[in-house]
C-alpha positions, 0 to 999 in steps of 0.5 A: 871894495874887497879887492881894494881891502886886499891890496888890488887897484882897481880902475876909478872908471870900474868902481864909478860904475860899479857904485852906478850899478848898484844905486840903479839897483838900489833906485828900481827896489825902492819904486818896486816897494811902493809900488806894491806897498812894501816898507821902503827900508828894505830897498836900503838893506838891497846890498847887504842881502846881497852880500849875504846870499854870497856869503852864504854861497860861498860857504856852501861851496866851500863845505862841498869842496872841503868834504867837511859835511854839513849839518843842520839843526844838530844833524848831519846832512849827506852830500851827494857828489 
């Protein structure tokens, strides 16, 4: 979806798949929640966990890069590298 947002065309085959792949996962968290009694709501909020550990991957990536520094509960946190 993001690639389509910025103007690439992407194959109907490849986002076919890629909605299949993602319902697959969807489907097994959902059996893996009642299985073990969790509430299955968190089998719906699958793909925004996951966008969010990107997120939160690239901005990471991205503070490392920059050489920006990071902080953390008002401290600076030191970097190797």
């Amino acid at each position: 979806m993001l690639l389509a947002l910025l103007g690439v065309i992407l194959p109907i085959k490849l986002v076919l798949l890629s909605v299949l792949a993602i319902g697959q996962a969807i489907l097994l968290w959902g059996i893996t929640d009642l299985r073990f009694g969790f509430p299955i709501k968190q089998a719906a909020l699958y793909p925004m966990t996951i966008v969010l550990s990107v997120v939160i991957g690239l901005r990471s990536m991205f503070a490392h890069i920059s050489k920006r520094g990071v902080s953390w509960k008002g401290r600076s946190v030191v970097t190797k590298g």
